[in-house]
C-alpha positions as CSV (number, residue, x, y, z in Angstrom):
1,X,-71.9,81.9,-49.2
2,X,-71.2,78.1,-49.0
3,X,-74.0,77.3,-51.5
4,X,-72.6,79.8,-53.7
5,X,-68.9,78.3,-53.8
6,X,-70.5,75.0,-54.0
7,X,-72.0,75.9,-57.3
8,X,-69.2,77.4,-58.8
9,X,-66.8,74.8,-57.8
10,X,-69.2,72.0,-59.5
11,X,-69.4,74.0,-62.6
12,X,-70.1,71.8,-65.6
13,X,-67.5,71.6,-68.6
14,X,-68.2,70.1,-71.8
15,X,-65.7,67.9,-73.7
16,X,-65.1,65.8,-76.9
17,X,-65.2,62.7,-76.3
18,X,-62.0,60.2,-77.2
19,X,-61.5,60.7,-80.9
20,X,-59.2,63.6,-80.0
21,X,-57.1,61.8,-77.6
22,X,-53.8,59.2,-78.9
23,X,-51.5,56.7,-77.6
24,X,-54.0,56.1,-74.5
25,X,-56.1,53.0,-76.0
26,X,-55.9,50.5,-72.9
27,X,-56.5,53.7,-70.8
28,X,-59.5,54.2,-72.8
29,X,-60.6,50.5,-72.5
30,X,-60.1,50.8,-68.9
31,X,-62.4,53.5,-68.7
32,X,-64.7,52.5,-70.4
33,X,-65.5,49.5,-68.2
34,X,-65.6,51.9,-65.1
35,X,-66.9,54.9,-66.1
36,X,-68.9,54.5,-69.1
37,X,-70.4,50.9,-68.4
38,X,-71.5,51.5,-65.0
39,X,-73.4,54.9,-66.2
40,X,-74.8,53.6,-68.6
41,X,-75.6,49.8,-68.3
42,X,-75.8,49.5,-64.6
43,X,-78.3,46.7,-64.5
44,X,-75.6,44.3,-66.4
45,X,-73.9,44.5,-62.9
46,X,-76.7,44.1,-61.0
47,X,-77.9,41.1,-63.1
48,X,-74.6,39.7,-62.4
49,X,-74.6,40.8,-58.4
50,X,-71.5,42.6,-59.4
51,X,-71.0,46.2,-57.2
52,X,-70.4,49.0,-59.3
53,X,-67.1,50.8,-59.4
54,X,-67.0,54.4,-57.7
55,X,-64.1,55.9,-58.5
56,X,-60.9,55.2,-60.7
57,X,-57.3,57.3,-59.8
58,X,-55.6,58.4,-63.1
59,X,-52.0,59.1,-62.0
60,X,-48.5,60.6,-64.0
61,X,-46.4,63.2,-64.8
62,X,-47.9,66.4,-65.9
63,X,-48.7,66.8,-69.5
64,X,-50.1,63.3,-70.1
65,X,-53.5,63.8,-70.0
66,X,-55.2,62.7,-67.4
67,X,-57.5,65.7,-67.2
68,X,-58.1,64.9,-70.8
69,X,-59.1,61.4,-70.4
70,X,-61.2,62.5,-67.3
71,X,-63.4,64.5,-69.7
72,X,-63.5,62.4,-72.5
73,X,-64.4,59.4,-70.0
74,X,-67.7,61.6,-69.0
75,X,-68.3,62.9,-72.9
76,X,-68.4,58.9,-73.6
77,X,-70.9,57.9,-71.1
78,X,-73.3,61.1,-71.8
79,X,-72.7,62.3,-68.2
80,X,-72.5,65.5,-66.8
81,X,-69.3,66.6,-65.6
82,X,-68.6,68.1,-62.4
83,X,-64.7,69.5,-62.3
84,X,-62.9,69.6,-59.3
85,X,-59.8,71.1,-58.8
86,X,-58.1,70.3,-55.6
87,X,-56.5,73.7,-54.3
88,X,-59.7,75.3,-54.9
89,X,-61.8,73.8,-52.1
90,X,-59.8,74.8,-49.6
91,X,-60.9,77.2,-47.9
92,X,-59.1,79.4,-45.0
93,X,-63.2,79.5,-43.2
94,X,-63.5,76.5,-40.6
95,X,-66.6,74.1,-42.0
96,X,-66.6,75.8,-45.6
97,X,-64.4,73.7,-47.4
98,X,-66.4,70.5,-46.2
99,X,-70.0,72.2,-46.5
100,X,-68.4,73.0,-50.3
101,X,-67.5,69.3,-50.5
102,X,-70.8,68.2,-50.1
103,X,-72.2,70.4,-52.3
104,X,-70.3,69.1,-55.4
105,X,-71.5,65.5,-54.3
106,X,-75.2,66.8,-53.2
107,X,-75.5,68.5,-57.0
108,X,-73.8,65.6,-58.8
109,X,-76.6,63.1,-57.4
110,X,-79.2,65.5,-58.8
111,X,-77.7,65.3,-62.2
112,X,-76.8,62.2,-62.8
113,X,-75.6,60.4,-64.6
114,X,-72.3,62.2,-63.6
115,X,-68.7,62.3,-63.5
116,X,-67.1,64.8,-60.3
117,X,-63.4,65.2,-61.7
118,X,-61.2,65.5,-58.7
119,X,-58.1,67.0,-59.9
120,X,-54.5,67.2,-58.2
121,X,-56.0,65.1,-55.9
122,X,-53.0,65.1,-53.5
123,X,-53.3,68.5,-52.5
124,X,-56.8,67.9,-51.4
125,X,-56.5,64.8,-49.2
126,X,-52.7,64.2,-48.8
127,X,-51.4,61.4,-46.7
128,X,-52.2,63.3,-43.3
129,X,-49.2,61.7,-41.5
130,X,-47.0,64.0,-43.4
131,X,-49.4,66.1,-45.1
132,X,-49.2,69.3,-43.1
133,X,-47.0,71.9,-41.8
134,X,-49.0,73.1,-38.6
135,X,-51.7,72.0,-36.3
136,X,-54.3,74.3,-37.9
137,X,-53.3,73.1,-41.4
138,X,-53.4,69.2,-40.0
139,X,-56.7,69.8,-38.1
140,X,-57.9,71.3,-41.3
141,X,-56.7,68.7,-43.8
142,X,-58.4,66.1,-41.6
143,X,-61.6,67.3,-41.5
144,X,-61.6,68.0,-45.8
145,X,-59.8,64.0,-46.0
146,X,-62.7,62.6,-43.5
147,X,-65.7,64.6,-45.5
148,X,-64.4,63.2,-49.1
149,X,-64.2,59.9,-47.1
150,X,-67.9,59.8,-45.6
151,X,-69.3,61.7,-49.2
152,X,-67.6,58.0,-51.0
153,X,-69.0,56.1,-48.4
154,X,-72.4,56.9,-48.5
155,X,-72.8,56.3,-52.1
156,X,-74.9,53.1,-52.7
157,X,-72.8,53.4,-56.3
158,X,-76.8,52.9,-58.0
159,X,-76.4,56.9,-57.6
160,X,-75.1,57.1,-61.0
161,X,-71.8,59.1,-60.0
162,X,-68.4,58.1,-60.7
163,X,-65.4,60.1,-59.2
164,X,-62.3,60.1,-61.4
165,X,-59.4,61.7,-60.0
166,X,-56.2,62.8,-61.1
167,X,-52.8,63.3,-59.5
168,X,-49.0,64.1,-60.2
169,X,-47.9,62.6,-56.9
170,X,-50.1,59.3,-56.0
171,X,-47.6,58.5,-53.2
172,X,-48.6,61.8,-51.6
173,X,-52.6,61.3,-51.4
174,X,-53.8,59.6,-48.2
175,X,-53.9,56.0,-48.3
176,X,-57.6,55.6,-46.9
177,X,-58.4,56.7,-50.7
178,X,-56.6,54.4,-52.2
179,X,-58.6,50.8,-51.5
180,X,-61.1,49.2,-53.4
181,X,-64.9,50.6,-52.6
182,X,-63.4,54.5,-52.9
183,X,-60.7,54.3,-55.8
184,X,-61.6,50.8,-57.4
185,X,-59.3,51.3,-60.3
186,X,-55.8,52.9,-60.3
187,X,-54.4,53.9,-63.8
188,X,-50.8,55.1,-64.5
189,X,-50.8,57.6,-67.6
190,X,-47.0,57.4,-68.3
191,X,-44.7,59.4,-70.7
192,X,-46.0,57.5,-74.3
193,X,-43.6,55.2,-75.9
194,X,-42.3,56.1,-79.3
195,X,-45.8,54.8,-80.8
196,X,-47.5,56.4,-78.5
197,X,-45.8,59.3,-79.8
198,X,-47.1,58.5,-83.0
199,X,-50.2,58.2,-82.8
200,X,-50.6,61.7,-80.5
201,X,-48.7,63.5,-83.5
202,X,-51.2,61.8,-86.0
203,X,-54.2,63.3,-84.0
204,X,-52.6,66.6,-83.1
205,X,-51.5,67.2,-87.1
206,X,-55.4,66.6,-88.4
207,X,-55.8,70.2,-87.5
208,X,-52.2,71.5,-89.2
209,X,-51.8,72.3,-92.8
210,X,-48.5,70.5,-93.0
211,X,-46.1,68.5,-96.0
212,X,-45.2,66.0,-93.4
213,X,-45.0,62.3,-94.9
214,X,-45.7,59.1,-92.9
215,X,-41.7,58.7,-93.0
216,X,-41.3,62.3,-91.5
217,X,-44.0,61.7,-88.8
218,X,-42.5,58.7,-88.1
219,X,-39.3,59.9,-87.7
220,X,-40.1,62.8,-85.8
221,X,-42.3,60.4,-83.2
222,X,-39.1,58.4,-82.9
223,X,-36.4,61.2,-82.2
224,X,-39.1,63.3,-79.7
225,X,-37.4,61.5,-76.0
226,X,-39.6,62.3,-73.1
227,X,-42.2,64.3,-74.8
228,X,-46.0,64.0,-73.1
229,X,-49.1,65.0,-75.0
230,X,-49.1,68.4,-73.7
231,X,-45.3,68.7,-74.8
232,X,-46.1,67.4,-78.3
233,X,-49.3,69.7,-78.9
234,X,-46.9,72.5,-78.1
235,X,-44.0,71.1,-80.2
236,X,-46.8,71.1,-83.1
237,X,-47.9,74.4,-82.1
238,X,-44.5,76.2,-82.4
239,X,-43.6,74.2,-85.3
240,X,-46.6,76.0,-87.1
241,X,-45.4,79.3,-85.5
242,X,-42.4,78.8,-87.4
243,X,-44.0,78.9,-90.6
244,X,-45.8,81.9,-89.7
245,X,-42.5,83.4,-89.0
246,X,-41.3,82.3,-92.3
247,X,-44.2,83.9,-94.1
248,X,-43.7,87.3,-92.1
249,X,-39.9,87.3,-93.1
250,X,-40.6,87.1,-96.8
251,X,-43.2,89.5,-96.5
252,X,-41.0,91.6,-94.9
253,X,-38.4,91.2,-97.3
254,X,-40.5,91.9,-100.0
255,X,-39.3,88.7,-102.1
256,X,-43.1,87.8,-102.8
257,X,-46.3,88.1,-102.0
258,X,-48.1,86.4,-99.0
259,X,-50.2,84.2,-101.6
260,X,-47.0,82.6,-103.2
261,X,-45.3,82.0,-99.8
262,X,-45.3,78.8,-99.3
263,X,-47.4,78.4,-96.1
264,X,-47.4,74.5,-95.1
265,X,-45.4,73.4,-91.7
266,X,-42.2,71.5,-93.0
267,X,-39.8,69.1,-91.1
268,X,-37.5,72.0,-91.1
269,X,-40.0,74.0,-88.7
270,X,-40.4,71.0,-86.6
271,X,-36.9,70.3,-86.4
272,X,-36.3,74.3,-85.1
273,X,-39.5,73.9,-82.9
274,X,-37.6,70.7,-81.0
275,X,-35.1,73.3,-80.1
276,X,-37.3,75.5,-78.3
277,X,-39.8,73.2,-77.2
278,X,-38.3,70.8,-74.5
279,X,-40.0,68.1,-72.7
280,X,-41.6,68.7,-69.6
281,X,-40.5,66.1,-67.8
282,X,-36.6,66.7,-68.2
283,X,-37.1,70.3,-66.7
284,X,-36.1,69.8,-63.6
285,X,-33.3,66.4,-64.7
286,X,-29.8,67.2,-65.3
287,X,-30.0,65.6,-69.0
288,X,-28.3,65.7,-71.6
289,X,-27.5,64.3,-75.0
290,X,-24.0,64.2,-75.1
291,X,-21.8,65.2,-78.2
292,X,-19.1,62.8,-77.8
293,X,-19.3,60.0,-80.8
294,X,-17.0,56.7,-80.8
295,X,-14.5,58.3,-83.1
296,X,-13.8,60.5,-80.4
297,X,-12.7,57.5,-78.5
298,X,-9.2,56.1,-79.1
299,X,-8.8,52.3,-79.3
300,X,-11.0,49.8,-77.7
301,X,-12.3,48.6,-80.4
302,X,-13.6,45.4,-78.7
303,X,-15.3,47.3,-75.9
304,X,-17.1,49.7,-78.7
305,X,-18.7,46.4,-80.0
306,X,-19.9,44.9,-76.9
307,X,-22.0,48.5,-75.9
308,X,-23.1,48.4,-79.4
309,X,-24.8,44.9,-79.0
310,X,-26.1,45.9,-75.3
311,X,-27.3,49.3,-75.7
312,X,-27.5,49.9,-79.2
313,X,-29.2,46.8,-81.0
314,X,-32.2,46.8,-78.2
315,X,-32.6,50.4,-79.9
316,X,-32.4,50.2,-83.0
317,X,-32.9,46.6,-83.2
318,X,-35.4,45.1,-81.1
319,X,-37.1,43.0,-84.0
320,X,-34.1,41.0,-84.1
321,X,-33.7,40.6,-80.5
322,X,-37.6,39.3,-80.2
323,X,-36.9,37.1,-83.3
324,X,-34.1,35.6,-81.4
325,X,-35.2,35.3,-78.0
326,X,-32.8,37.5,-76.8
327,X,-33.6,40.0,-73.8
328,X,-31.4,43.8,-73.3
329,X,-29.1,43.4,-70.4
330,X,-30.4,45.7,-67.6
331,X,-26.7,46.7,-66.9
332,X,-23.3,47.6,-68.4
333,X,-20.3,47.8,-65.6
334,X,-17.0,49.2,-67.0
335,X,-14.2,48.8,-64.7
336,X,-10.6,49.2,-65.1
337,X,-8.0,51.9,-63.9
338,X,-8.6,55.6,-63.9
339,X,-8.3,57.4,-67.0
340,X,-9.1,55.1,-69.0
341,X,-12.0,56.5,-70.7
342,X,-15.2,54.8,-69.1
343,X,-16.7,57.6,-68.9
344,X,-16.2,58.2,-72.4
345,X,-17.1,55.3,-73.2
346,X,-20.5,55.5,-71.7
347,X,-21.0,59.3,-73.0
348,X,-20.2,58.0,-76.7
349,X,-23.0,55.1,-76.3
350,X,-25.2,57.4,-75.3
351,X,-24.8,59.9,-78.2
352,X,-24.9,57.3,-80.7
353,X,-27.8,55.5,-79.6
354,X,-29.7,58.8,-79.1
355,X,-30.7,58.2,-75.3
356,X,-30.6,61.2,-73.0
357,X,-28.0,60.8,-70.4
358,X,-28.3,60.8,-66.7
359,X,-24.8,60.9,-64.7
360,X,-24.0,60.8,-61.1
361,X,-21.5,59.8,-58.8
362,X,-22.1,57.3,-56.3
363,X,-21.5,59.7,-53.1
364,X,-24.1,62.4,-54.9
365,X,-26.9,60.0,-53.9
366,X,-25.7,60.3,-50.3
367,X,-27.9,62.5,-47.8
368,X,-27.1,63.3,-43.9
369,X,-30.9,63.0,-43.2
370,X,-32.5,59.9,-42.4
371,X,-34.6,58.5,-46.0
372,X,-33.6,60.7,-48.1
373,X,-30.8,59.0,-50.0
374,X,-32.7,56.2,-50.5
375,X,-35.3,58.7,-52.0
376,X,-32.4,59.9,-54.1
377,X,-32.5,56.8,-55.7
378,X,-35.9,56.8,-56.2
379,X,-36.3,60.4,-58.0
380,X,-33.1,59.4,-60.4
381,X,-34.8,56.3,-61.5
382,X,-38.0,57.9,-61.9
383,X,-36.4,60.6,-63.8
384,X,-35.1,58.5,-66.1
385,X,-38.0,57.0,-66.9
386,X,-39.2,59.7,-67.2
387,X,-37.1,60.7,-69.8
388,X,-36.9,57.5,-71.6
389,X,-35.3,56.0,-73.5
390,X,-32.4,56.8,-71.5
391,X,-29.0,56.0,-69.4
392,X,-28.5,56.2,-66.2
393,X,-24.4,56.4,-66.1
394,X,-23.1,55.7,-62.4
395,X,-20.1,56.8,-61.7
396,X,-17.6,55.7,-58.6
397,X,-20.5,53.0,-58.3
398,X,-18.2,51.2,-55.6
399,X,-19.0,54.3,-53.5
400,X,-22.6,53.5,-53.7
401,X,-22.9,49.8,-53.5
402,X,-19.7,48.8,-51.5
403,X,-19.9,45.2,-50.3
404,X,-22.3,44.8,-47.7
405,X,-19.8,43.8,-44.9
406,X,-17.8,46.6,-45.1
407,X,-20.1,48.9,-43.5
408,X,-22.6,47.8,-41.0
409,X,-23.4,50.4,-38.7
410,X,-22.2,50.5,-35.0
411,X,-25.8,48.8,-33.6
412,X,-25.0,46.3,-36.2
413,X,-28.2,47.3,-38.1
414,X,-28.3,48.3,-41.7
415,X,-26.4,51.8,-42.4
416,X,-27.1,54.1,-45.3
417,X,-25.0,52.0,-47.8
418,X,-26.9,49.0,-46.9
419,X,-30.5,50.7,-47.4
420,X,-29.1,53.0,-50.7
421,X,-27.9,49.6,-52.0
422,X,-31.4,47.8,-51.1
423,X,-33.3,50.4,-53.0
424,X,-31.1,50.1,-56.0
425,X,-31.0,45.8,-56.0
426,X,-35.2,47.1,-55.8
427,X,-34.8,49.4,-58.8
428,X,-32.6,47.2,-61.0
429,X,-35.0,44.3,-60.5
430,X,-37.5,46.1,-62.3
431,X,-40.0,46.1,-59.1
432,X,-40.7,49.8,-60.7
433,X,-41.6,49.8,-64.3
434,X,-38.3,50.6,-65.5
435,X,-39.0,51.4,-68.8
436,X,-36.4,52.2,-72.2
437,X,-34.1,52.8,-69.4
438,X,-30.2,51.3,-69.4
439,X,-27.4,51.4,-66.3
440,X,-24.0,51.8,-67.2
441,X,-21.5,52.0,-64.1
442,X,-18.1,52.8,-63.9
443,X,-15.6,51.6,-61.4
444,X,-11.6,52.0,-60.3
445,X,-12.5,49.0,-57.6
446,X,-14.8,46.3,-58.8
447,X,-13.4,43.8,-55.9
448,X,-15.5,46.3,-53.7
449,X,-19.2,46.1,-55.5
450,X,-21.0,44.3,-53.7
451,X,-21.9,40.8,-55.1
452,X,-25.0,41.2,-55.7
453,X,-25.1,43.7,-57.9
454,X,-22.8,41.4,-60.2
455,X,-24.8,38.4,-60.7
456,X,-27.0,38.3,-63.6
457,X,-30.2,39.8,-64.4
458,X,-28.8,43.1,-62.3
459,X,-25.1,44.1,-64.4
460,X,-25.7,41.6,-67.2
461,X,-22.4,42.9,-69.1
462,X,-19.0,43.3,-67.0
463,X,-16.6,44.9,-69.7
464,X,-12.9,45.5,-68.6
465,X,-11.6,48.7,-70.1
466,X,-7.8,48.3,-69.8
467,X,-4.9,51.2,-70.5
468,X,-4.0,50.9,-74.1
469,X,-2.3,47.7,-74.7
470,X,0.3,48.2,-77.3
471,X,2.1,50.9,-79.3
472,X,-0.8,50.7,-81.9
473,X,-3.8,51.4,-79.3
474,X,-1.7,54.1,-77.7
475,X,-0.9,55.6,-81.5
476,X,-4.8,55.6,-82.2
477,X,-5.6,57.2,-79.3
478,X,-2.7,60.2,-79.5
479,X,-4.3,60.2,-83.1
480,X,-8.0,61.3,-81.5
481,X,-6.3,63.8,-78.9
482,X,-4.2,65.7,-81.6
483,X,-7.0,66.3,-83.8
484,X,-7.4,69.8,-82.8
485,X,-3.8,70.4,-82.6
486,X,-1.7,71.7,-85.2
487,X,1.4,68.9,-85.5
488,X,4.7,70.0,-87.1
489,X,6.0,68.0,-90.2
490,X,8.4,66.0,-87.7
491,X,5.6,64.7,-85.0
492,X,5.3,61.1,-85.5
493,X,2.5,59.8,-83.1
494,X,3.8,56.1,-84.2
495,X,7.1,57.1,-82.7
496,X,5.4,59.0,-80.2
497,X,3.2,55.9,-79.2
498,X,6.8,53.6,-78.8
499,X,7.6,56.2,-76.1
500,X,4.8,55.8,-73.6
501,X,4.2,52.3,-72.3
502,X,1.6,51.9,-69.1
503,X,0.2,55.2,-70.4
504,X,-3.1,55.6,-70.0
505,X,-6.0,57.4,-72.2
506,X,-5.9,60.2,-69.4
507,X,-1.9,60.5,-69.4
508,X,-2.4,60.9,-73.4
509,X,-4.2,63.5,-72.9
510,X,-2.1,65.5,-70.5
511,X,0.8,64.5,-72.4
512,X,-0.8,66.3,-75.3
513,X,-2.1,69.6,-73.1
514,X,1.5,69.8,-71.5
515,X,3.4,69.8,-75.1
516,X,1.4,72.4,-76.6
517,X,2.2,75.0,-73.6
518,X,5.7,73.8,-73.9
519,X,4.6,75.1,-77.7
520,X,3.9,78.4,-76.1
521,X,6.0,79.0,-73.8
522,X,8.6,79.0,-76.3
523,X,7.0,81.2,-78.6
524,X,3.8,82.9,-78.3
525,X,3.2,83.3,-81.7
526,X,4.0,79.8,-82.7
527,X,1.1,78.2,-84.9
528,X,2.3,74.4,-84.3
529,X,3.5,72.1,-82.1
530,X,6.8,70.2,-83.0
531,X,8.4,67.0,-81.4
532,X,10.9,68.8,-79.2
533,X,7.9,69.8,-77.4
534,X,6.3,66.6,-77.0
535,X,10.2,65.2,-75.8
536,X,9.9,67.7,-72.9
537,X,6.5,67.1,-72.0
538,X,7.5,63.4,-71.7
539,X,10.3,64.7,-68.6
540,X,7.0,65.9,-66.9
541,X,4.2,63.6,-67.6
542,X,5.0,60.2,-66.2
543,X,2.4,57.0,-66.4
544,X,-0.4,57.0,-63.4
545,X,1.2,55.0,-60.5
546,X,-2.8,53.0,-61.0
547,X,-1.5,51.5,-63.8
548,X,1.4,49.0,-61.6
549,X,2.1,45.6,-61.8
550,X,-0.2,44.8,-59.0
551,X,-3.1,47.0,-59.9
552,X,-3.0,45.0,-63.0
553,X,-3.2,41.8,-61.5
554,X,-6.0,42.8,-59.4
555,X,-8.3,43.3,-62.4
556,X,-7.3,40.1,-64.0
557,X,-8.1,38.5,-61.2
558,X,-11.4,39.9,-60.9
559,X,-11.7,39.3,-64.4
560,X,-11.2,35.8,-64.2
561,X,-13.2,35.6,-60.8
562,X,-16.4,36.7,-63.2
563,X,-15.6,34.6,-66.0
């Protein structure tokens, strides 16, 4: 029974080789030097009393083909290929998962040159400190960890097998895997860049009959945020599904026959296939690409600018910032009172750049059990790499990285905000890859970031995003808020504007909501909203108490503290 299950777990698979595969070039190179060379040229390392490699650990998100490049690897080198997959050695018989094991080593010797594909290799060894839920389960993922452990070791690596492996979740697979003599070589696949893009929608459109031009490739490569391999295969798949579906409708109509249809895939059928198709990896994120554009943003003119050349021009630009030497800042803080429109601000960048958007409030990364927030850190950041080219918008970020000596625990340790803001000094330092991946914060309390956060290299750009300054910014911004409401002939917002100094963005605003049910509570059926109405609302709505003398002079303090 073991022999059998042996068998069928090293079942051979055949592949195509790397002509098939895009955007994974240094992958391929990589490979090729640890897989392919060592199978096929072993006596250059002995000649140069080099040890052979064993076993390389491909590791990413799903979708981005690790499998693929595990099979292509072993089509390169002429090998057989031995497939692995990690769930299906376990066994619930004591000893048969490990005689199994052996088996898929024992018949991999005997055909060699060979490549044994281990994949999700986490759930197969992982790390066995935390890697169970029981005794049985930790007895029994000990034994399967210590067999794949002695099978590795007892290879002279002259056998003429390689293991490749493959996992989702490399910080979950034990760590006596992951040093040099078992797993020589880690690669990270990671989601492609736009050229990467590129060059997987040139190799997955060789087999489509489409009209796309290099511009339209191009352009789609560019506006496709987040998508792996597997995403854009599928993307290319339904776009082609969409002609079909246009051919069926005229047929159906009865407008022509199917010969005179015309059957090529279009950009039209790609751009309604990227509204079905989403990328994998933002599944499970809380993105989005936010609607909000700077005309719906009311003044600030000067702020606009300065987001334009941090987050913007590294877009859409980054030729001229290489020809200039220039670097992206890492991180955009807006501070100022409430309400007035950071968060706005940060949306509109967002939508006009075409980055997905992450947002969270500082306390939301807070967790009651021990680790976890700092994990919360972790995931977000990963996530938005994942999703790249993106921006990660904290809000209340004074709630998340308060100064350092305001909250040291009672043993006079580190607390949570002193670990939460340790991970994120480590995540906006760029220890991991960060990627197309921007930080804009938002705060009501600069004075309480902590310092370190504000020096540069962390929050490069410190914008101040004051209450509208004069009648004219306050004019501009009734101007965006009454848009959607019908004004009678005698509204002026000019006059309107001369009537609310120390208003903010946010009092605007309610100003505006608070005359149009004045509107309606003096007639239902009224179609517009007159200036009478917007007299009363003014007895109501009163400037934010933020907005004092004294707030004031706190942010022009900091401001000149920074400067």
């Amino acid at each position: 029974m073991a022999a059998a299950r042996a068998a069928a777990l090293g079942a051979r698979a055949a592949w195509e080789g790397y002509g098939k595969l895009g955007g994974v070039s240094e992958h391929i190179k990589a490979l090729r030097e640890h897989v392919t060379l060592p199978l096929k040229a072993p006596q250059l390392f002995e000649r140069l009393g080099l040890r052979l490699p064993r076993g390389v650990l491909l590791h990413g998100p799903p979708g981005t083909g690790k499998t693929a490049l595990a099979c292509a690897a072993a089509a390169d080198a002429g090998a057989t290929l031995f497939v692995l997959n990690g769930p299906d050695i376990i066994s619930e018989y004591v000893g048969e998962s490990e005689i199994g094991l052996q088996g898929v080593f024992a018949a991999a010797r005997a055909a060699a040159p060979a490549v044994i594909f281990i994949d999700e290799l986490d759930s197969l060894a992982p790390a066995r400190s935390r890697g169970a839920h029981s005794a049985a389960a930790d007895e029994m993922t000990g034994r399967v960890v210590s067999t794949l452990l002695a099978a590795m070791d007892a290879r002279s690596g002259a056998d003429g097998v390689i293991i490749v492996a493959a996992s989702n979740r490399v910080d979950a697979v034990d760590s006596a895997l992951r040093r040099p003599g078992r797993f020589d070589r880690e690669l990270e696949v990671s989601v492609p860049s736009p050229a990467g893009r590129l060059e997987i929608l040139r190799v997955k459109l060789e087999d489509i009959n489409h009209n796309l031009c290099e511009e339209n490739i191009c352009a789609l490569a560019a506006s496709s945020h987040g998508y792996v391999g597997a995403d854009l295969a599928a993307l290319c798949q339904e776009a082609a599904m969409c002609a079909v579906r246009r051919v069926v409708r005229h047929r159906q109509q009865g407008s022509a026959s199917v010969r005179e249809i015309p059957l090529p895939v279009t950009p039209l059928d790609f751009r309604a296939a990227q509204t079905r198709v989403r990328p994998s990896g933002m599944r499970e994120v809380a993105l989005e690409l936010p609607s909000v554009t700077w005309a719906d943003v009311g003044g600030h003119a000067a702020i606009k600018q300065r987001l334009k050349e941090a987050v913007e021009w590294p877009q859409k630009h980054p030729e001229m910032l290489a020809r200039m030497g220039a670097k992206a800042p890492r991180g955009v803080l807006l501070y100022g009172p409430p309400g007035c429109s950071k968060t706005l601000l940060a949306r509109a960048v967002a939508s006009e750049s075409g980055l997905n958007f992450l947002a969270v409030k500082g306390s939301e990364l807070f967790s009651m059990y021990v680790g976890e927030s700092e994990k919360a850190v972790v995931t977000l950041f990963s996530r938005a790499r994942a999703a790249a080219p993106s921006i990660i918008f904290l809000d209340e970020v004074d709630g998340l990285a308060a100064a350092r000596s305001e909250h040291r625990s009672e043993s006079g340790g580190p607390s949570v905000s002193d670990r939460v803001l340790s991970q994120l000094l480590v995540e906006m330092d760029g220890i991991q890859a960060r990627g197309d991946v921007v930080v804009i914060a938002a705060t009501n309390r600069p004075d309480l970031v902590d310092a370190a956060l504000l020096r540069p290299g962390r929050f490069d750009s410190r914008l101040y995003v004051p209450p509208p300054k004069d009648s004219a910014d306050r004019a501009s911004v009734l101007a965006v808020l009454t848009r959607a409401t019908p004004l009678a002939a005698d509204v002026e917002l000019e006059a309107l504007a001369d009537f609310t100094p120390g208003y903010t963005g946010a009092d605007l605003s309610a100003l505006v909501r608070e005359a149009s049910m004045k509107a309606l509570q003096e007639d239902i059926d009224t179609t517009e909203v007159a200036m009478r109405h917007f007299s009363a609302a003014l007895l109501e709505i009163t400037p934010s108490p933020c907005v004092s003398g004294v707030e004031l002079d706190m942010y022009g303090r900091f401001q000149q503290g920074i400067q």
